[in-house]
C-alpha positions in Angstrom: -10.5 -18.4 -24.7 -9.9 -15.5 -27.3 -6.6 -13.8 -26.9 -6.9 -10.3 -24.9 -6.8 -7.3 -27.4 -5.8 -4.2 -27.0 -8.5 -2.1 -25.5 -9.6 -4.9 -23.0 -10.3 -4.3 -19.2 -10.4 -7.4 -17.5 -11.6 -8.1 -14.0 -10.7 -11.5 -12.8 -12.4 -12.7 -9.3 -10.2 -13.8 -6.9 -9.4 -17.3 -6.1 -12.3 -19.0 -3.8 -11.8 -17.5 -0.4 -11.3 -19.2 2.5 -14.1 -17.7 4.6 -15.6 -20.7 6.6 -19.0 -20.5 5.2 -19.3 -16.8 6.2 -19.9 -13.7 4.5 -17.0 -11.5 4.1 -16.5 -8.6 1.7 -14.2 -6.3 3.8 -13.0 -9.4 6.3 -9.6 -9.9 5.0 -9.4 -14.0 4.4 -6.9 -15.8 2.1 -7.3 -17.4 -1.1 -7.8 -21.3 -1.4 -5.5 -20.8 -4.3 -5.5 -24.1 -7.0 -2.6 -26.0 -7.9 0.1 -23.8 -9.8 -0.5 -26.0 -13.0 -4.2 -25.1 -13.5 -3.5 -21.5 -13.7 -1.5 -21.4 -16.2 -4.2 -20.8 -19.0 -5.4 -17.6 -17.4 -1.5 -16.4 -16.7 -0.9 -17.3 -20.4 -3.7 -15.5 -21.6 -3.3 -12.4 -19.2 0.8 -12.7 -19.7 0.3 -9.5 -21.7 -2.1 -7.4 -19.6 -0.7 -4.7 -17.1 -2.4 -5.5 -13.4 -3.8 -3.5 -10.4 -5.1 -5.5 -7.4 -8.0 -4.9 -4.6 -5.8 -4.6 -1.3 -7.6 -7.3 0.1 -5.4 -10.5 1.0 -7.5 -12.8 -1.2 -7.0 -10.6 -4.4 -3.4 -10.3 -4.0 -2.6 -13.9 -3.2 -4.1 -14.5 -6.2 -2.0 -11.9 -8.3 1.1 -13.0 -6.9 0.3 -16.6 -7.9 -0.7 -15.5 -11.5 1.8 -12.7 -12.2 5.0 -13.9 -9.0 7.8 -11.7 -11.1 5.5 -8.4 -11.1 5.3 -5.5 -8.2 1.7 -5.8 -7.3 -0.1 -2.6 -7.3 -3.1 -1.7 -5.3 -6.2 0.2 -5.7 -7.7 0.8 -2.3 -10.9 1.9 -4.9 -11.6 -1.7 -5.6 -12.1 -3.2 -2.4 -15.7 -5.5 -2.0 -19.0 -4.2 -0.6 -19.0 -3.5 2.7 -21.7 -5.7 4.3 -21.6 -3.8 8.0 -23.3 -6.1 10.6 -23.9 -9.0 7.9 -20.0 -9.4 7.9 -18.9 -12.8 9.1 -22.4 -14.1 9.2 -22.7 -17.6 8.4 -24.7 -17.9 5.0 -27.4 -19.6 6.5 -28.4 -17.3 8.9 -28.4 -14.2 6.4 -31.7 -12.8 5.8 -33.9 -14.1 2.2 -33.6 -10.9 0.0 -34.7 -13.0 -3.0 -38.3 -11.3 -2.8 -36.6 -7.6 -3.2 -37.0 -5.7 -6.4 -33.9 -5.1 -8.4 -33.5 -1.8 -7.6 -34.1 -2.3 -4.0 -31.8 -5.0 -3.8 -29.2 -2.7 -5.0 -30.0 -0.1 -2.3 -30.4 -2.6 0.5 -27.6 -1.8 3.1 -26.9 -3.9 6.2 -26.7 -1.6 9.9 -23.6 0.0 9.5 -22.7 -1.0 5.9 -22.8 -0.2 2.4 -25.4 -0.7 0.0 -24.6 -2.6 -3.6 -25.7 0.9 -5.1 -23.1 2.7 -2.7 -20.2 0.2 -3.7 -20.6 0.8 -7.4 -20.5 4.4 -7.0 -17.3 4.1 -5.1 -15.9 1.8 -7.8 -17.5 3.8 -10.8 -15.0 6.5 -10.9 -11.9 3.7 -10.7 -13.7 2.1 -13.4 -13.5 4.9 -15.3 -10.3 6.2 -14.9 -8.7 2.0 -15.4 -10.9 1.9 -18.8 -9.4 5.3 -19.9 -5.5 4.1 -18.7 -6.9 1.0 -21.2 -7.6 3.1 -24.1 -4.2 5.0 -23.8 -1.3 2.2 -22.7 -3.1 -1.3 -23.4 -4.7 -3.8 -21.5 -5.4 -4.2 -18.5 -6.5 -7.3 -15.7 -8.3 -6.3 -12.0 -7.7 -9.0 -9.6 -11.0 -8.3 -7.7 -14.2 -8.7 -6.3 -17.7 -9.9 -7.8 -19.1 -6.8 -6.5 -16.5 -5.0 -8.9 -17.1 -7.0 -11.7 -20.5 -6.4 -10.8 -20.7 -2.8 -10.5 -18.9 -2.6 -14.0 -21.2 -4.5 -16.1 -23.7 -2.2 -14.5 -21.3 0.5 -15.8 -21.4 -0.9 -19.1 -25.1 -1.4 -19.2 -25.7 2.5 -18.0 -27.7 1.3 -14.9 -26.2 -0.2 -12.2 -28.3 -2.3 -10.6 -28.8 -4.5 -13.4 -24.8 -5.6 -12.4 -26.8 -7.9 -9.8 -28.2 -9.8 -12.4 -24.8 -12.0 -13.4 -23.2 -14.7 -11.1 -19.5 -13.8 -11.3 -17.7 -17.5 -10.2 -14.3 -17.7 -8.6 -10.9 -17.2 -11.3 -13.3 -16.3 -14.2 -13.0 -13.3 -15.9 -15.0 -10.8 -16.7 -14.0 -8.7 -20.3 -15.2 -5.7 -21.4 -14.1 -2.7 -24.6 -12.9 0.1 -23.5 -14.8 2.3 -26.2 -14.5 5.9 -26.0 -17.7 6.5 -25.3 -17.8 3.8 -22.3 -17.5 0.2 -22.0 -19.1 -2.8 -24.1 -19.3 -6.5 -22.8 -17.4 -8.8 -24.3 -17.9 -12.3 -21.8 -18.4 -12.8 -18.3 -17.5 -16.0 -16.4 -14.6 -16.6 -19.1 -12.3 -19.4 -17.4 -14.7 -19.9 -14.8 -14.0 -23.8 -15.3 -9.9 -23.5 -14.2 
């Protein structure tokens, strides 16, 4: 992996989570966190990076075992899709959405939820404001969601729904230049391997 420069954000995905074969983006579940040996490349290569967490449990279990000498900081902001009524639903039993349109994908929301398109325009203006605190202090890792990472490579690709077109695996990274003028992509699924 290339070091981090200067103007990176970086959203890593938590550790696996230990949700029981069920969906969960606002159930709070832990981390199935790896041995402390294999992270050591990704703490290495983030050593330098400032951090902010999503609030949920298996976000910060995972910054506390990459970064155990720092305060963790929160961002309420960052927190995963809400999935309503599809929360805690065994994966089987979810409905197919595979024959959905891109777009409709992104504005599908389950009773009582939010839609993909809804949780990226919650994150959008955290994105925004992290990428500018990048561009002014240094750089900086999001121990988040896939939805986040998600919603900004949408960002960075000025249409949102196309953030549903990249798998985003558990502990990779996802890298992107803060440019003044918005965001480029620099790699997604970095690390995914650790």
């Amino acid at each position: 992996m290339t070091p981090i420069a200067r103007d990176e954000l970086v959203i890593l995905r938590h550790a696996p989570a230990d949700h029981g074969g069920r969906l969960c983006g606002r159930t709070d579940v832990a981390a199935c966190l790896p041995a402390p040996a294999r992270l050591d490349p990704l703490r290495s290569l983030l050593a330098g990076c400032d951090s902010v967490s999503s609030p949920a449990r298996r976000c910060r279990e995972t910054a506390k075992a990459l970064f155990p000498k720092r305060d963790l900081v929160t961002d309420p902001r960052l927190w995963e899709q809400d999935f309503g009524a599809a929360e805690g639903c065994a994966f089987a039993d979810l409905p197919d959405l595979g024959t959905l349109s891109l777009e409709k994908l992104a504005r599908y929301t389950a009773p009582g939820g939010e839609s993909f398109a809804d949780m990226a325009a919650r994150v959008d203006p955290a994105l925004r404001q992290l990428a500018a605190r990048v561009r002014q202090s240094g750089p900086l890792v999001l121990v988040a969601h896939a939805g986040t990472a998600r919603a900004a490579l949408g960002l960075a690709l000025g249409q949102p729904a196309l953030g549903l077109k990249f798998e985003i695996a558990p502990l990779s990274l996802t890298r992107l230049r803060c440019l003044p003028d918005g965001m480029s992509i620099i790699a997604t699924n970095e690390g995914a391997a650790v």
